[in-house]
TIDONU-920540 format. One line per field, with one value per residue (C-alpha): x, y, z; residue in one letter. Coordinates in steps of 0.1 Angstrom, whole numbers, plus 5000, padded with zeros to 4 digits. Last residue first. Example, Ala and Ser with C-alpha at 12.3 -4.5 7.8 and 13.67 -1.06 7.14 Angstrom:
# residues 2
east [5137;5123]
north [4989;4955]
up [5071;5078]
rest [S;A]
This chain:
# residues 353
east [6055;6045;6030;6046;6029;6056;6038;6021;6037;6019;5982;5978;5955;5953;5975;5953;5921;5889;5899;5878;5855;5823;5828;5834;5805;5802;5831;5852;5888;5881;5878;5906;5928;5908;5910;5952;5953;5931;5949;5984;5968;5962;5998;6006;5985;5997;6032;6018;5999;6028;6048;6073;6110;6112;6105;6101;6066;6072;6105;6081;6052;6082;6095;6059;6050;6078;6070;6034;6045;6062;6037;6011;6038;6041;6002;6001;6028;6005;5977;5997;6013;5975;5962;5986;6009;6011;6028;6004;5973;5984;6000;5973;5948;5966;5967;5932;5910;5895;5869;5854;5872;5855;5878;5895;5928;5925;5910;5940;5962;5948;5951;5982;5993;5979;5991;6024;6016;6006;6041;6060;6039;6045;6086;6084;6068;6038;6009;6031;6002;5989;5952;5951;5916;5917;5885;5892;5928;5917;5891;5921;5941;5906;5905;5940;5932;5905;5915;5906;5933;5958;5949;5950;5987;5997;5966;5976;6013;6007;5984;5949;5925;5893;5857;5844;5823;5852;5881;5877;5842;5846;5878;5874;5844;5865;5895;5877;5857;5889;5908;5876;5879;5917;5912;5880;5901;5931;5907;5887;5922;5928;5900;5898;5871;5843;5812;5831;5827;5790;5783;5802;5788;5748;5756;5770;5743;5720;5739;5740;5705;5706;5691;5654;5645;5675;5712;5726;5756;5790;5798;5823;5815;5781;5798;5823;5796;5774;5807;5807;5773;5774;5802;5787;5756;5775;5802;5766;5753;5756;5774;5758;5744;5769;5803;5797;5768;5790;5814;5791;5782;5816;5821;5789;5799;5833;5825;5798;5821;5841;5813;5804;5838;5841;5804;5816;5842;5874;5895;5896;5896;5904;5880;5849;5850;5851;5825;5802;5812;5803;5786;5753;5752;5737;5710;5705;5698;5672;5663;5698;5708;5673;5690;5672;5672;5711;5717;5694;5713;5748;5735;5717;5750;5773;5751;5750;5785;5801;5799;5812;5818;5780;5777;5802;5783;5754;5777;5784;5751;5751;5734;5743;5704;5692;5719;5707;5680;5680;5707;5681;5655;5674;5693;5650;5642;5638;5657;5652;5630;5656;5679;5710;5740;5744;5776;5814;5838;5863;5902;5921;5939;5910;5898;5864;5851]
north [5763;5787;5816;5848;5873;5868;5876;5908;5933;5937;5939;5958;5961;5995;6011;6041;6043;6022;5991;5996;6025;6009;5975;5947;5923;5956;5945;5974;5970;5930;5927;5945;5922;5892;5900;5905;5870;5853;5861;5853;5822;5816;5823;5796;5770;5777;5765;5737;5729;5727;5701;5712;5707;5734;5761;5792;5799;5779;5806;5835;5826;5821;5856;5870;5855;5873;5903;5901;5888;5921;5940;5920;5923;5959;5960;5939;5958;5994;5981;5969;6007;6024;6001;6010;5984;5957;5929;5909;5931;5950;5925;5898;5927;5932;5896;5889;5871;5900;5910;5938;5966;5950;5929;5943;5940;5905;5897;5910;5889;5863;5864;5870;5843;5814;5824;5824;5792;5780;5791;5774;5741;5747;5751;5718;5696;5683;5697;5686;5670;5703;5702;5729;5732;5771;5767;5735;5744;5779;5762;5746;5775;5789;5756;5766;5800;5786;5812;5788;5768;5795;5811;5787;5778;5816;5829;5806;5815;5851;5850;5853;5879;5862;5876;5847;5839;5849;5829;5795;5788;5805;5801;5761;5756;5776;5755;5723;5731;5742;5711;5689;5708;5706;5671;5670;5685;5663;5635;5651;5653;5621;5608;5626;5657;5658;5634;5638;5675;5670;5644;5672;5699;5682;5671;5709;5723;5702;5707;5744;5741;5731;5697;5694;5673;5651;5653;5623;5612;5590;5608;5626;5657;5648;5635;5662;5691;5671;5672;5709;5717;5691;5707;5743;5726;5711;5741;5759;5785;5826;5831;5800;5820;5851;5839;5802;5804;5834;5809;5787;5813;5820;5785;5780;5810;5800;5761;5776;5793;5762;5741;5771;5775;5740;5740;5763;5792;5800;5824;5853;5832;5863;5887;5865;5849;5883;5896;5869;5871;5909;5913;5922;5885;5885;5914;5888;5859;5873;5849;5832;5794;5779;5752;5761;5799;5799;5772;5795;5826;5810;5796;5832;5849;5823;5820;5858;5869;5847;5872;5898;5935;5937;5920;5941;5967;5957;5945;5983;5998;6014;6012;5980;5968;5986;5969;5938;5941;5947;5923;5893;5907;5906;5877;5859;5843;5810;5792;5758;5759;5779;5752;5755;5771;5779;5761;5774;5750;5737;5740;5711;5701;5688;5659;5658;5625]
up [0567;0598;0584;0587;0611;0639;0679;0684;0707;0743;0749;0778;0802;0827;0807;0801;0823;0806;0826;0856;0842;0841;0863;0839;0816;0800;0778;0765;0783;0789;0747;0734;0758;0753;0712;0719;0741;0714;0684;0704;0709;0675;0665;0688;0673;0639;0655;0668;0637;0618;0642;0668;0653;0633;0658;0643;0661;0690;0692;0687;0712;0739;0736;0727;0758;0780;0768;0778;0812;0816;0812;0831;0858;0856;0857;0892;0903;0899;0914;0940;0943;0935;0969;0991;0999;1032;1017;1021;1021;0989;0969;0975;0965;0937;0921;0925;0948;0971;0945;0959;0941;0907;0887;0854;0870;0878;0844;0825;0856;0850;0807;0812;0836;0812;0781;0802;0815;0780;0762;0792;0786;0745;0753;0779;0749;0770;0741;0713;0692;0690;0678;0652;0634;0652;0666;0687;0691;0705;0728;0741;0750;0762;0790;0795;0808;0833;0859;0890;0876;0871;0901;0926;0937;0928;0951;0979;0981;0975;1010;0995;1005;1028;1020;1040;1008;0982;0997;1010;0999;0965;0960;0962;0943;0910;0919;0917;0889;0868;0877;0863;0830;0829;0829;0807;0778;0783;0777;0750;0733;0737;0722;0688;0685;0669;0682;0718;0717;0711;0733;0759;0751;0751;0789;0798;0784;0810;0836;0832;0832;0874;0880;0881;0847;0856;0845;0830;0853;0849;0815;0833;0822;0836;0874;0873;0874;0898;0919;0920;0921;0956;0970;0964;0983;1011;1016;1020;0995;0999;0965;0951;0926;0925;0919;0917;0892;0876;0867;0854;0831;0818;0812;0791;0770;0761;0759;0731;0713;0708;0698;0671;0657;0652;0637;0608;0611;0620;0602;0631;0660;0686;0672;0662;0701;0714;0690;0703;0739;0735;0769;0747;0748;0781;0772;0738;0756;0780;0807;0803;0806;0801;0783;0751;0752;0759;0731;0708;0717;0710;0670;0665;0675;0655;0623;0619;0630;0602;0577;0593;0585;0588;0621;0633;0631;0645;0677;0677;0678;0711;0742;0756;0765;0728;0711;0721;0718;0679;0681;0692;0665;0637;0643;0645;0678;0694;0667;0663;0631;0613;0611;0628;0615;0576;0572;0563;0549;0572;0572;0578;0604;0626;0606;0623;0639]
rest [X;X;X;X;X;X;X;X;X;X;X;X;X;X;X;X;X;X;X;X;X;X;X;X;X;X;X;X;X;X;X;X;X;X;X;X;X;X;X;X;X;X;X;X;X;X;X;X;X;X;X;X;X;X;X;X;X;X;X;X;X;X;X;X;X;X;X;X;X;X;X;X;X;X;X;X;X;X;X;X;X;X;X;X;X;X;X;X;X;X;X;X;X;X;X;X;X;X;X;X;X;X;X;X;X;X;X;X;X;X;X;X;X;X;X;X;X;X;X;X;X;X;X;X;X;X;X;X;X;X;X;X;X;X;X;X;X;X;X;X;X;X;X;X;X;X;X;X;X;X;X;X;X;X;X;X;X;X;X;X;X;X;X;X;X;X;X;X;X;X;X;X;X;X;X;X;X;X;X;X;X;X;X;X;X;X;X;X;X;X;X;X;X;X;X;X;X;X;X;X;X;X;X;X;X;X;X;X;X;X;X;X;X;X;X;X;X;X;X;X;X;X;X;X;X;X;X;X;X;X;X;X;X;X;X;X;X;X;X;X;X;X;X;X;X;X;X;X;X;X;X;X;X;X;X;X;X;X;X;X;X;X;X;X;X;X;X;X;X;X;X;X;X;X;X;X;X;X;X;X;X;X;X;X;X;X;X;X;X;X;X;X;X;X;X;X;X;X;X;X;X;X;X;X;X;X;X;X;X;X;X;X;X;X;X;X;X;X;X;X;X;X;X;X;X;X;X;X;X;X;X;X;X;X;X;X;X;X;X;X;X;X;X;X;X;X;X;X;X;X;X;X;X]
């Protein structure tokens, strides 16, 4: 089991032999499918880009995640992942990376896969999810690929991490399959718009916010052991709400599960004036976590790597932020307008002692 609290040294990645393609090949496309040479770039100013793109498009390639690894990575979910861990490195950096990727792809299974399934059948995704993570199931040679990455993630993340945080892990893991089933066949296949009542009790689960928190401690070498302490709960829900309601308004007109489109049809308001609350409260919510990300931050009686833990939140909300405004993964032009996400004032730069 890894020692979590202190820094690792950096690795080469995988060996050569498992890798599908050559780095210079995989950014070569994908910098033709995005259009620019930006992930090039940052390849130079980073040495860690290299080993973490080639180790993400080899677990795509060998789970049969992606039919072209490097036109899904062209997303940025490298760069993203680089941005908001900024002194992470080495295979902790790479698991956690990896629980980024596979949950964004499970949650386009729900969102466009299964987008015309059965209750049944998104029931039965669902619960073969929980089964694997679990450790109840091995997946068989016709289950879905994400089932198969999912079984290698979680041997993985058992072979490095202690006990109980794997247990709080698969926790919010389960709660995050449940809400993501749920929206779909209560909200996005009827094209139903959530009362506020029923988009506040979903949301934060369905946003899987504190699955990143804890991607954060896995990257960052910073495993709270203050995770209930009622300050670090507030600091997570904030975490939590700002990174929604970034994604919220980032969504495609479409999408009826999102903070404006609750605004608008329930309390009957053009669509620029709920656009427009949903932004004030992003803006005020970033205040507020800097408020809360500050006094974990000073806090003497939380332990060090609490306190490092919320500077690397802050890391990831700003690199979210940076990252939701340019990311193809979005409509063209849906976060490009000024102010529409923010990324607040940075939390303390000093280093917790």
């Amino acid at each position: 089991m890894a020692d979590l609290t202190v820094p690792p040294q950096p690795t080469t990645g995988l060996p050569p032999t498992d890798r599908p393609h050559t780095h210079d090949q995989l950014h070569e496309r994908a910098c033709i499918t995005c259009g620019s040479s930006l992930p090039l770039l940052r390849a130079v100013t980073d040495h860690r880009h290299t080993d973490l793109y080639v180790g993400v498009a080899t677990f795509l390639t060998q789970y049969g995640l992606r039919p072209d690894p490097a036109a899904y990575l062209a997303h940025g979910y490298v760069d993203l992942c680089l941005a908001a861990w900024p002194s992470a490195c080495g295979a902790e950096l790479d698991l956690a990376t990896r629980w980024a990727v596979w949950t964004w792809i499970v949650d386009d299974v729900f969102d466009t896969e299964m987008l015309g399934a059965s209750r049944q059948l998104v029931g039965e995704f669902a619960l073969s999810l929980l089964l694997v993570a679990g450790g109840t199931a091995r997946p068989g040679p016709g289950d879905h690929p994400t089932l198969h990455a999912l079984a290698a993630l979680v041997a993985d993340t058992r072979a490095m991490v202690p006990e109980f945080w794997w247990q709080r892990y698969l926790t919010h893991l389960e709660e995050w399959v449940h809400a993501a089933s749920a929206k779909l066949v209560d909200f996005v296949q009827p094209q139903r718009t959530p009362t506020l009542r029923e988009y506040l009790l979903l949301r934060p689960a369905d946003g899987g916010m504190v699955l990143a928190a804890m991607w954060c401690e896995l990257a960052g070498r910073c495993v709270t052991p203050d995770w209930h302490d009622a300050l670090v709960q507030s600091l997570l829900r904030s975490f939590s709400t700002v990174g929604c309601l970034t994604n919220d308004l980032a969504a495609a007109d479409s999408d009826t599960f999102t903070a404006s489109r609750a605004l608008r049809v329930g309390q009957g308001m053009p669509d620029a004036e709920a656009r427009g609350k949903a932004r004030g409260l992003l803006e005020a919510e970033e205040r507020r976590f800097w408020w809360l990300c500050t006094a974990v931050r000073d806090d003497a009686e939380l332990d060090t790597a609490t306190r490092r833990f919320a500077h690397v939140l802050d890391d990831f909300r700003h690199a979210l932020a940076d990252w939701t405004r340019t990311s193809s993964r979005y409509v063209p032009g849906s976060v490009g307008s000024e102010s529409a996400v923010t990324q607040g004032e940075r939390c303390p730069a000093t280093s917790p002692s």
